[in-house]
N, C-alpha and C positions, 0 to 999 in steps of 0.2 A: 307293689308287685304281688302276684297271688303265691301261693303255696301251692305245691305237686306235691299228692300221693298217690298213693299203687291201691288200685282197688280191686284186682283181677288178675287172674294167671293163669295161662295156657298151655302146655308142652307136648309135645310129640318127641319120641325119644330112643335111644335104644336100650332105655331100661325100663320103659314103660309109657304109655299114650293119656297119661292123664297124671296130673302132679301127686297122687298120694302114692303112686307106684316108682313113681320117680325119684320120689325123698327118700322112701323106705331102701330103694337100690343104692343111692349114692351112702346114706348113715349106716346101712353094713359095710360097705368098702363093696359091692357087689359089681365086676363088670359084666358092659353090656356087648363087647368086641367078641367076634366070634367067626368061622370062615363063613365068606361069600357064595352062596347058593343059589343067588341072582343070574350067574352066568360064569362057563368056563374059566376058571382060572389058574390052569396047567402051566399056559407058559407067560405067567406073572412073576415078576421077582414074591410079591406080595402078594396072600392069598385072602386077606382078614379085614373085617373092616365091625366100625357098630351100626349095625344095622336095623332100621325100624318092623320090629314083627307085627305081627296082628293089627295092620292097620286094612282096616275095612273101608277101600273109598266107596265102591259102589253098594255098599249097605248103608254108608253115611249119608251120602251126596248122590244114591242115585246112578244107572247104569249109565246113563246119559251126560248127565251134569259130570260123571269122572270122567268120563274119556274128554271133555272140552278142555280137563284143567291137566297140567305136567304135579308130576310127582310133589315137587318143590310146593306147587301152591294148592294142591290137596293138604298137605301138612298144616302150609300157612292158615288157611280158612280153619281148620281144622280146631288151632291150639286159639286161635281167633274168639271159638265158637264158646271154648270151655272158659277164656277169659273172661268175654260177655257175661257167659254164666255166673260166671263166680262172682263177678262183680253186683249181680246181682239186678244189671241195669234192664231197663224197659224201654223200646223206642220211643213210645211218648212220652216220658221223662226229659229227652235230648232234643237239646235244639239243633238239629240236623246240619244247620249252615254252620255252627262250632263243635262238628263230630269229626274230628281226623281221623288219618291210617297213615301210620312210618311204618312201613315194614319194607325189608328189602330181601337181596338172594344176591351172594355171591357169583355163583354160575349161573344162574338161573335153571330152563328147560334144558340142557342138555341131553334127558334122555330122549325126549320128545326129538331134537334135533337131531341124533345119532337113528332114531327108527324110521324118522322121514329123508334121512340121507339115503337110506339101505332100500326104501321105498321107490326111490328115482333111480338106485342104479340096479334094480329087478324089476322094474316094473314101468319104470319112464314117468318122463313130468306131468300126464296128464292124472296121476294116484296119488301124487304129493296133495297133502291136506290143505286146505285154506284155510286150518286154522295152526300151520306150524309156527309162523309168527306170533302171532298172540299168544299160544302156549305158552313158548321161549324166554320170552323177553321178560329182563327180573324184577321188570314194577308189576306185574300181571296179580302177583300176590297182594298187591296192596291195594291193586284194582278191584280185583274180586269182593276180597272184604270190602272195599265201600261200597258196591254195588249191592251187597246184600244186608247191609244193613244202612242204605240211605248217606253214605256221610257227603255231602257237599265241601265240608271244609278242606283246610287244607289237604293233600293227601302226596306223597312222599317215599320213593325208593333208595333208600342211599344203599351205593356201590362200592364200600370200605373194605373188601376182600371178608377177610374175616373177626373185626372188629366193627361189622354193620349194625348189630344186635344195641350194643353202647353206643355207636353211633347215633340210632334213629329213637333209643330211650332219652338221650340225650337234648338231640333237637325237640325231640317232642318235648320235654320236660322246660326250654328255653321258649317256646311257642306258647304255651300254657302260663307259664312264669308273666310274659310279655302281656297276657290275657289276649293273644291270638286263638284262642281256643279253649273249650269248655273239657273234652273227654278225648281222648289219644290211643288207637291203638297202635302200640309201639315193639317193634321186635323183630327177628329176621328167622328165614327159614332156609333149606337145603337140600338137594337129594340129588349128590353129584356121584354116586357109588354107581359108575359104569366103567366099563373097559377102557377106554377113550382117557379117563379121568385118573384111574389106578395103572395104566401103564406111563402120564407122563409121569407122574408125582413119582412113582418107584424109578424111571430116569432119574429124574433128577434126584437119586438119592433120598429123598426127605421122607419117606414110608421106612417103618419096622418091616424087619422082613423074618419078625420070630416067630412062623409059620404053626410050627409045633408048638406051639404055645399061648393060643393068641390074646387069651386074658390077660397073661400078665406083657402082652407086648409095650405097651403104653405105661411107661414108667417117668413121669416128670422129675428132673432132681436127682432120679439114679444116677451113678456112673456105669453102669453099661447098657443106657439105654439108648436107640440106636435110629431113633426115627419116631415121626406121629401115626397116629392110625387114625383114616378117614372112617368119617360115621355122618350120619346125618340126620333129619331133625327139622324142631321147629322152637322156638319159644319165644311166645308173646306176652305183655302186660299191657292193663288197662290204666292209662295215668288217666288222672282228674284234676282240676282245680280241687283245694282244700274246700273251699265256701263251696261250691258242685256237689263235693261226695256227703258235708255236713246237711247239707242241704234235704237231701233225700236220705240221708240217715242209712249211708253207707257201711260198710265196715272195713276199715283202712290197715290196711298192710305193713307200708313204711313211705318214707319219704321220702323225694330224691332233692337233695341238698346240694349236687354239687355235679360237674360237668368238665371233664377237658380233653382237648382233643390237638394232637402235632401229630406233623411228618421227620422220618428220620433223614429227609433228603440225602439218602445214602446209596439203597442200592435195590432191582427190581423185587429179588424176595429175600437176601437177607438182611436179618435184623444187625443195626447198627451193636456193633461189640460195645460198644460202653455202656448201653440203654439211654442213651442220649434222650431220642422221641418218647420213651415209655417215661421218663424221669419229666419228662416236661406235661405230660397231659395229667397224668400223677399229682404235679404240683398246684397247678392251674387248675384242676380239680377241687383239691382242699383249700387254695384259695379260693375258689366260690361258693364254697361250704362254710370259709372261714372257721378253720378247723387245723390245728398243728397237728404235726403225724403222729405225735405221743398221744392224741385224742382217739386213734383209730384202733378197734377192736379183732380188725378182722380183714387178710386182703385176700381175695376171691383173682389167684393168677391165672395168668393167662395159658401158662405153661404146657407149650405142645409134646413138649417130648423128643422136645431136637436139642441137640449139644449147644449151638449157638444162642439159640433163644432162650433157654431156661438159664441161662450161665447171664447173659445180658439184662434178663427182667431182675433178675438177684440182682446184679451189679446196678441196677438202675434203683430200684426197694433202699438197697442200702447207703447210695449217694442223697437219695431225702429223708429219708427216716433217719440216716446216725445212729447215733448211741440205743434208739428205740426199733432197731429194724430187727434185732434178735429176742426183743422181746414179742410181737406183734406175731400171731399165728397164721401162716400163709395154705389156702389149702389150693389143690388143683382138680377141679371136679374131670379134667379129662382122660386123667389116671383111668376114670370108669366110665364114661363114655364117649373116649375116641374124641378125636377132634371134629365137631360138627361145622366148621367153616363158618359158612356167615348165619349160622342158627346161635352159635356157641354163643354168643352175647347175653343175648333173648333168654338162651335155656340157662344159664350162669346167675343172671340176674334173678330168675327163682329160686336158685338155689341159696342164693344170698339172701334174699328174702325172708324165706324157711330158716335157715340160720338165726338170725337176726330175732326173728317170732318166737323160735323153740331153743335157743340159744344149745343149739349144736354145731359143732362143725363138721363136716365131713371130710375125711380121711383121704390123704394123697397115696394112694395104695401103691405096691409094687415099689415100694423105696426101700429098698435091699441094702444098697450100697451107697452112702451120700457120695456124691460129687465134690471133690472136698471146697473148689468153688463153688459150689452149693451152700451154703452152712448154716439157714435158718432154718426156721422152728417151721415145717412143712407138714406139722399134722400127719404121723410118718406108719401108717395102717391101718390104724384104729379112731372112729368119730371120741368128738370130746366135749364135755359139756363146760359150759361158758357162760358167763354174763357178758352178753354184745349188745349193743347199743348202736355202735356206727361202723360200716364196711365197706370197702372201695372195690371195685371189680374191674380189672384191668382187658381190655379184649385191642388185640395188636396184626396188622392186616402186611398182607401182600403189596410191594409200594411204600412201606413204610409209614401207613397209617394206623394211629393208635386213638383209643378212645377208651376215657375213666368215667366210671360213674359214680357217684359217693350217697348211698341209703342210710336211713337213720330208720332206727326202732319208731313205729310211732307210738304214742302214747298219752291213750285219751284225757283231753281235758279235767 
């Protein structure tokens, strides 16, 4: 079986549109949450979200080419492009029929779909777009990128809510592994910050609504913290076969070692109270790594910022690890940029990455007040430096789908 590593990294963010601005935002403790200036939101329970600045699509992409694509798969192409980049790769180096694309999108187009609804009831069906479909729809993103860079091979949208990101690292990393493939681009993206989107989420209670405040809204692990903050995003990576990236005399990242993925068969959005599913993809993970939890350096949580789930990922940490779960540093990158839904994977698994390489960790900010069921080592305001080696990134979906990934420093022959 071949060996995966990471040759490439992509981000769109709401701390910054290209990865050195995005490590430097997360290793100060800096958020990127902030109110929304996208559209009215007076009578929101919730006014704030992290939101992507200074993105340029029609300087990137063209006045043309952006209006074809929704928000969501501007991003995707986008962190796509800087992967490519960094990896370094040349289309004639790839054998095109073993070039994939896993990238997926929780919501997909919705904004697209929300300005072609308002289209047909101003204006009638004859002004609706023919291309609001193709916009919409959440493999569009994975479409694009193969489209523009040739890939024939497999290609792949997975619909995990928002553990897609781990999700489609993951299958990409077992397609490669299988030598179903040569090079993968792997990751998910997002850009569900509309009206439509922040009035059900603040129904249903699961938004911070610390308006006044909106940096520090997004507190994982506190006890008075009171809801997630939507944000959104992009982050891609480039996996490779090991012999592929030696081959061409790449420069390799780290390498993914291990994969697990359960359902909590519990309930449509909340997370099972015991961490049941997160305890199981967790496990099955470092079994495929073949790796005991006393091995792992570092876990990259999933932790939105909701009472049930950051209580449940702990309770689940602490039923496989044991005696090693209060030693092992947990951090929560969405402390500082909001929860990016089905990007958060994608953009996490950079962050692990960087980690990993510079052996920092970044700070779960805004922990004021432990949760006293809270009680691990949360990396609690301040980055820290570390020798890491190997880190697991937990990302856990809507439906009760969770997805682990397990990265290892790599380190050349």
């Amino acid at each position: 079986m071949e060996k995966v590593v990471i040759t490439g990294l992509g981000v769109i963010s709401p701390l910054g549109n290209q990865v050195d601005p995005f490590w430097e935002g997360l290793t100060t403790g800096k958020s990127g949450v902030s109110l929304i200036d996208a559209f009215d939101t007076s009578k929101h329970k919730t006014k704030m979200a992290g939101s992507v600045r200074d993105f340029d699509a029609e300087g990137r992409f063209g006045r043309k080419e952006a209006r074809r694509m929704d928000r969501f798969c501007q991003f995707a192409l986008a962190a796509a492009e800087q992967a490519w980049e960094d990896a370094g790769l040349q289309l004639e180096q790839v054998d095109h029929e073993r070039l994939g694309v896993y990238v997926g999108s929780g919501i997909g187009g919705v904004g697209t779909l929300l300005d072609q609804s308002a289209v047909l009831q101003e204006r009638g069906p004859d002004r609706v777009s023919p291309l609001l479909v193709p916009m919409m729809i959440p493999n569009m993103a994975a479409a694009m990128i193969s489209i523009k860079y040739g890939a024939h091979g497999p290609t792949l949208a997975p619909v995990t809510a928002c553990s897609i990101g781990n999700t489609a690292i993951g299958e990409a990393f077992r397609l490669i592994k299988m030598g179903g493939a040569d090079v993968v681009f792997a990751g998910g993206s997002e850009a569900a910050i509309t009206e439509v989107s922040l009035a059900s989420f603040g129904n249903a209670t699961a938004l911070s609504a610390r308006n006044d405040d909106p940096e520090r809204a997004s507190r994982p692990f506190d006890a008075k913290r009171d809801g997630f903050v939507m944000a959104e995003g992009a982050g891609i990576v480039i996996l490779e076969s090991l012999s592929h990236a030696l081959r061409r005399g790449a420069h390799i990242y780290a390498e993914v070692i291990g994969y697990g993925a359960s359902s909590d068969a519990y309930h449509m959005v909340a997370t099972h109270p015991e961490g049941y599913g997160p305890y199981l993809a967790m496990k099955w993970a470092l079994q495929e790594a073949n790796l005991q939890p006393q091995e792992v350096d570092l876990i990259s949580a999933h932790a939105t910022s909701t009472e049930i789930g950051d209580r449940s990922e702990t309770v689940a940490i602490k039923r496989l690890f044991g005696d090693a779960a209060s030693r092992v540093p947990v951090t929560a990158n969405k402390s500082m940029t909001g929860h990016m839904l089905g990007a958060s994977g994608g953009v996490e698994a950079v962050a692990l990455i960087k980690s990993l390489q510079e052996g920092i960790i970044p700070p779960t900010i805004n922990l004021e007040e432990p949760d006293p069921i809270c009680d691990l080592d949360y990396v609690p305001n301040l980055a820290r430096k570390a020798q890491l080696s190997v880190g697991i990134s937990n990302s856990f979906g809507f439906g009760g789908h969770n997805a682990v990934i397990v990265l290892k420093k790599y380190e050349n022959a």
